[in-house]
N, C-alpha and C positions, 0 to 999 in steps of 0.2 A: 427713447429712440430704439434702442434695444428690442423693448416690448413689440414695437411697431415692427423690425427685424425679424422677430421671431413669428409672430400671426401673418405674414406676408410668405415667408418661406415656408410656412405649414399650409396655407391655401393652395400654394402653388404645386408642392408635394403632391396633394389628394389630386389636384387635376391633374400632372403630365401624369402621375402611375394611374389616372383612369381607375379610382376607386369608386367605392357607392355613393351615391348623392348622400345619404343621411352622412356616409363621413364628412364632406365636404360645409355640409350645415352645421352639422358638430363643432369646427374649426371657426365658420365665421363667427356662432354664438360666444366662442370663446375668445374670441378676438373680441367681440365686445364689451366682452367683465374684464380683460386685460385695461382696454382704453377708458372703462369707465375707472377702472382703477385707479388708475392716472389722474383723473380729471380734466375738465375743460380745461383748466389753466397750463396746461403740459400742453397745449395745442394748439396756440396763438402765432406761432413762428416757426421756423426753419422748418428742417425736414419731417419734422412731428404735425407740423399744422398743414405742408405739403401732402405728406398722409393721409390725414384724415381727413382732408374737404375731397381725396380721390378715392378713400374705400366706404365715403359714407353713402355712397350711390349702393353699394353692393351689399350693407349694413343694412342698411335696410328697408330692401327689396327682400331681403332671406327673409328679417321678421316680418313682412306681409306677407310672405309666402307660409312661413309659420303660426299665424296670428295669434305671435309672440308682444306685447308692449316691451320698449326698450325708454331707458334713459335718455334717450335723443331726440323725444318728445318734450323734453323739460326746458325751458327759457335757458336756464343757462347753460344748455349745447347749443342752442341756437345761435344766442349772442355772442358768447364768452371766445371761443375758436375764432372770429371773426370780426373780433375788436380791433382790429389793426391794418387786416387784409380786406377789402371790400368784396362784399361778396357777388358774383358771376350771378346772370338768372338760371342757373341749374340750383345753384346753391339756397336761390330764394325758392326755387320751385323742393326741391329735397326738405324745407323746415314746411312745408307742409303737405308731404307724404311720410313723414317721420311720424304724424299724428293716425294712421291711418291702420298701426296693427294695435294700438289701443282701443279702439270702438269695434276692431276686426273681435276681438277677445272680449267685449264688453257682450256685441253679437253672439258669441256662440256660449254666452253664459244664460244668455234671454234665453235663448233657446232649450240651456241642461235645465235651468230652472221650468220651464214652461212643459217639455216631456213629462218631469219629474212633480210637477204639481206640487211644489213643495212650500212655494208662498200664494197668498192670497191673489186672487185676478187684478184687487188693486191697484197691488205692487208692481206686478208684471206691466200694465199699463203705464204706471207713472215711469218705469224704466224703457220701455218703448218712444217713451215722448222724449228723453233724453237723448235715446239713440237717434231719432229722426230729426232733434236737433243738430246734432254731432254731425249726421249727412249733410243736411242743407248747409252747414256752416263752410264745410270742407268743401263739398260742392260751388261752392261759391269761389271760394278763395281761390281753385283750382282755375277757375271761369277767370278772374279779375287778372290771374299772373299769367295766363297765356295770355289777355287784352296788355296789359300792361310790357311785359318782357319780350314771348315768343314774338309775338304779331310784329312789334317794335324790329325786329332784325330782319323780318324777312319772311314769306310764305315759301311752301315747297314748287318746285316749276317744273312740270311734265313736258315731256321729250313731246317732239309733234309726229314722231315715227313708230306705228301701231304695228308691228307684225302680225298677220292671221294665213289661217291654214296650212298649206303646203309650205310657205316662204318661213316657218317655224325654224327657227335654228338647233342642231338636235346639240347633246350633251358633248358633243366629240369636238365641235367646231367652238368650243366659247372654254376658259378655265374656269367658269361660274357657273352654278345649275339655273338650268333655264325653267322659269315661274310660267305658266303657263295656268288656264282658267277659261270657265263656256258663258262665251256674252249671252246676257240674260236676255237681251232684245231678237238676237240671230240664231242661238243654240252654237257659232261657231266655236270653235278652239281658235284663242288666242293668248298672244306674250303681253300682258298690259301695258301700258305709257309706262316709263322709265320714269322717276320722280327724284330730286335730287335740291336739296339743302344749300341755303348759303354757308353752313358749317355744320358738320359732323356732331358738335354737341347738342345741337338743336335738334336734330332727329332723333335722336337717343331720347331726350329732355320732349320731345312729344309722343313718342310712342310710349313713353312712359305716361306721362297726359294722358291720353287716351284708355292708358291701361290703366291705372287707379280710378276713371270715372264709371267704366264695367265694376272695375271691382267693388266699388262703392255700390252700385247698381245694384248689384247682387243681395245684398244686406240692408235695402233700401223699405223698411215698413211700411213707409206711405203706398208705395204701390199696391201690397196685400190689401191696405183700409180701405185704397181705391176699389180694387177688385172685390170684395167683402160687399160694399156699396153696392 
């Protein structure tokens, strides 16, 4: 508990003093070798297993952002913390983006290997076919828990009130910055339809969706073989 005390109030330190992002990354990765310290079994219950099913969102999202692999890719962070508590679909959706800065860093090793010409064309191949395995798997699984969980709750539902041109609301009249964008069919300036969640974690738990399938996208080999073709 303590541990979790102490990575909690040094995350929070680098944000309100507005330090550098690398400090701020620094912190979470170290909160990580703290919690891995611990073990899963330190995080079945009370305020420890509260904890960590709340900073595992933020765990890692940093090592994607790093395409650092963590420990939290392993079977037993998945199951172990969550032997007792049932888990939410963020939490089913989180055990498989936990898998996603493993194959991030398997990516960029094809890559130093393949500059660097240091193994045979082979190899480079047979590891390619792993990583385009690795995709479609994830990719998939991604697909199945939004049919499965997201869909299950609830779609998003736009407002039927579209502001365009002059009727724009400026910055002064709203205490929220107003999004504004040129319809591609009109060239006008307009404020989009207003989109809005049957719950707060579900938009969070899709934009996240969304962003790990880019992200995946990005490091996707089949598309090169396709283009190569």
């Amino acid at each position: 508990m303590l541990i979790n005390d102490i990575s909690s109030i040094s995350c929070y330190n680098q944000l309100l003093q507005n330090t550098s992002e690398k400090s701020l990354v620094n912190h979470i990765m170290g909160a990580l070798k703290l919690i891995e310290f611990r073990g899963p079994q330190s995080h079945i219950s009370g305020l420890e297993h509260l904890c960590f099913v709340s900073y595992r969102n933020y765990l890692i999202t940093t090592a994607i952002a790093c395409r650092s692999p963590t420990f939290l890719a392993k079977e037993e962070w998945k199951t172990i913390p969550c032997s007792i508590s049932p888990k939410d679909f963020v939490q089913h959706f989180l055990d498989i983006l936990a898998d996603i800065p493993t194959f991030l860093a398997y990516y960029n090793g094809i890559i130093a290997v393949t500059k660097a010409n240091s193994i045979p064309p082979s190899q480079i191949l047979d590891r390619r076919g792993i990583l385009q395995a690795s995709v479609a798997d994830i990719e998939c699984r991604l697909h199945k828990w939004k049919i499965k969980h997201a869909d299950q709750i609830g779609g998003p539902l736009e407002s039927s009130d579209q502001v365009k041109g002059s009727q724009l609301p400026s910055a002064a009249d709203t205490q929220f910055p107003v999004f504004r964008c040129r319809d591609l069919l009109s060239g006008e300036l307009i404020s989009p339809l207003a989109v809005t969640y049957p719950e707060p974690e579900l938009a969070r738990a899709l934009c996240l969706y969304y962003g790990a399938l880019l992200t995946i996208s990005f490091v996707d080999m089949r598309t090169e073989e396709a283009g190569a073709l």
